[in-house]
Steps between C-alpha positions, in 0.01 A plus 500: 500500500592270261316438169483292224371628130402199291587566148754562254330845242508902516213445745696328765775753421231778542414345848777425634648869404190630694587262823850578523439842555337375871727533761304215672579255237872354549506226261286439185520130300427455198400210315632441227611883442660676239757751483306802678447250752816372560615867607203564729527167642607118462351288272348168561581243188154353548138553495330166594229576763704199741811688435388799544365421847789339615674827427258690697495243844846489437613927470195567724403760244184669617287527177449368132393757265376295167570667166400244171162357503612080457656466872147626599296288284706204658435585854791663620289749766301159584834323607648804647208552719446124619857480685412874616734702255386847410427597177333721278262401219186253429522176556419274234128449481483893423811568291277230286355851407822550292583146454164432250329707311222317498469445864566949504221486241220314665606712783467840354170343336322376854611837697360759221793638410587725244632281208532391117262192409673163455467199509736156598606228265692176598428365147656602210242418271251670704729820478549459124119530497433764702754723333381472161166619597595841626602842390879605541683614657524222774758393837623205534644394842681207653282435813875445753839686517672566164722804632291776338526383193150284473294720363437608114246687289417346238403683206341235290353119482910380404632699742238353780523185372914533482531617872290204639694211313823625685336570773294190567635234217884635505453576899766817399474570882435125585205437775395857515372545142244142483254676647462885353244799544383679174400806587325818307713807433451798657684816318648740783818536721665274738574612864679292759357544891692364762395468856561387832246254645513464924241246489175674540575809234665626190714800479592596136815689411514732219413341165804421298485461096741195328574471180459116387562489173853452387534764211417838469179610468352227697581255179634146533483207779404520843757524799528525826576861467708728348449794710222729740415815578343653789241625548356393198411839343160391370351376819254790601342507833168358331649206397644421819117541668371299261848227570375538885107415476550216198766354591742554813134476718342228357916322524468585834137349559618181287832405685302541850193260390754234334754505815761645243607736737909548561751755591678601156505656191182483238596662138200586303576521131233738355404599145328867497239517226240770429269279682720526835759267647460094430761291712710235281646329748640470840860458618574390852867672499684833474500569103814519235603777418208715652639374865864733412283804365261464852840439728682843391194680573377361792549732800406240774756258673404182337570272799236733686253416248570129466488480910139712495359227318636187666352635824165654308547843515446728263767645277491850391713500182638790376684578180736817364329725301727406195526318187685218470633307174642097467664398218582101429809424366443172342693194318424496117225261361376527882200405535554206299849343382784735685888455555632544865888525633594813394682757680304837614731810506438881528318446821699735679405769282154522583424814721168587514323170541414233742652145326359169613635239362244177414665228237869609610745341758842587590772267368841629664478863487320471159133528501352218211156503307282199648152550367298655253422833736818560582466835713252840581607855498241715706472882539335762622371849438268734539356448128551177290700664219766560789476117641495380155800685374708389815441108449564547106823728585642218733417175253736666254841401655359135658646287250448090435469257164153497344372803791132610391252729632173703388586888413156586587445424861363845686374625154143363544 
């Protein structure tokens, strides 16, 4: 078989790691790639949905696997399908469920499930208004893509009123901030669920947590990541039944009665409180970096799984009974201003790790910093303390101008 991996982080690294070790799969594509990539595969300088089918008529490759959410949102899995490529993911009208907020919202709202009240604003005034009336601390979120990084608790009126002038006056992340969601806060943990959709059903793997925040201690701005654990150690049994019967079910219920049904991957983004499990919001795509901590683990042959579901059958997924620990290895000033083109050594050293390179590319035999995550160390163990002090051990010798990462991720 040949595949093609569309996307350029850790995750597509993660997958593509996971493929190559199918003896059915004799050339993987990926587009655009990074260093990982390049090694398990070739790259594919392009990631226009036209382009990208033209690559797969023209290699015959067999399937598409979709890693970022914005080739979804655009219809790639709708153009795929009508000239009778296969693919996996949602087509458009339900990655819309990760695309807006709002449209997620009303969604979640309609279909009873399990969630934080909001409500939608498309004028700023109107915001302005509503946020001075309430108690704090609130969310504010851009209702379309912003990379992870659209959402902030504010703390106070300023901050509120702050967040929405560069969100819907400054347009910070330009069309998908004039419309925003402010949201109450609800005090608990985050836990990532990933699962595999075959059209009719939803099968969860284990719950994964990521730490967002940039700093230690959870402090600082949003990202898209800056490492995961799994399985998230808090996650008890009784959250998970109450994750089943308020939300997966009622998901389940919703996507049938709205023809949102696909063949995919749904990410459920939960926050645990003592009241129970509320969902934040969906993604339509393998997550970054929980997708590297779920791929090490994972005992089933992924292809097998992603084939169950394009013919509707039902996967049984089954993960090691380990821990596993990814660290991000980032740019400085990432998420916000952030130098690239800097040369990554000590690679080689690492020995205890799986490395997937995201915002990295080989130049020559020299591999060169391209983006703000730059690459993912992930472990394993049979406790956290011994994942954690394998990722930490092997980030000591990589070496590369302005390198940052949190100390603290696996210390809960």
């Amino acid at each position: 078989m040949k595949i093609l991996v569309v996307g350029n982080g850790g995750r597509e690294s993660a997958l593509g790691w996971k493929l190559s070790q199918d003896s059915r799969v004799t050339q993987l594509y990926f587009a655009n790639g990074n260093a990982s990539t390049a090694a398990l595969g070739q790259n594919y300088p392009s990631d226009d949905i036209p382009s990208l089918r033209n690559l797969v008529i023209k290699e015959k490759i067999d399937l598409t696997i979709v890693g970022p959410e914005a080739p979804l949102v655009d219809g790639i899995v709708d153009d795929f399908k009508s000239h009778g490529l296969e693919i996996f993911g949602p087509k458009g009208r339900a990655a819309k469920l990760e695309g807006s907020k709002s449209f997620s919202k009303k969604f979640m709202k309609k279909h009873g499930i399990k969630t934080a009240h909001a409500e939608i604003f498309d004028s700023y005034v109107e915001a302005l208004k509503y946020a001075k009336d309430h108690a704090y601390p609130l969310v504010v979120k851009a209702s379309g893509l912003a990379g992870g990084k659209g959402v902030v608790i504010c703390d106070d009126y300023e901050h509120a009123e702050s967040t929405l002038t560069q969100f819907m006056m400054d347009r910070i992340f330009g069309d998908a901030g004039i419309r925003v969601i402010i949201e109450e806060y609800l005090e608990g943990f985050e836990t990532s669920v990933i699962a595999f959709s075959n059209g009719e059903s939803i099968f969860p793997c284990i719950p994964v947590k990521d730490y967002k925040k940039v700093h230690n201690g959870d402090t600082g701005a949003n990202t898209g990541g800056m490492g995961s654990v799994a399985p998230c150690p808090f996650f008890t049994e009784e959250h998970n039944q109450d994750f089943v019967q308020n939300i997966l079910e009622p998901t389940i219920k919703g996507l049938q009665e709205e023809f949102l049904t696909f063949k995919g991957i749904i990410f459920f983004g939960l926050m645990v409180t003592k009241n129970g499990c509320y969902l934040l919001e969906y993604n339509m795509r393998f997550g970054d970096p929980e997708t590297q901590s779920l791929m090490v683990l994972m005992e089933n042959n992924l292809l097998d799984v992603i084939h169950d579901c394009l013919e509707g059958r039902n996967p049984e997924l089954k993960f090691k009974d380990d821990k596993a620990v990814c660290l991000v290895l980032t740019s400085g000033g990432y998420p916000k201003n952030y130098e690239t083109g800097f040369e990554i050594t000590g690679v080689e050293k690492v020995t205890h790790s799986n490395l997937f390179f995201a915002g990295a590319e080989l130049r020559g035999k020299r591999v060169i910093t391209t983006g703000g995550r730059v690459l993912s160390l992930v472990a394993t163990g049979k406790t956290y303390e011994e994942a954690k002090e394998k990722v930490y051990s092997d980030a000591l010798p990589i070496k590369y101008d302005y390198e940052y990462y949190r100390e603290d991720i696996g210390k809960f």
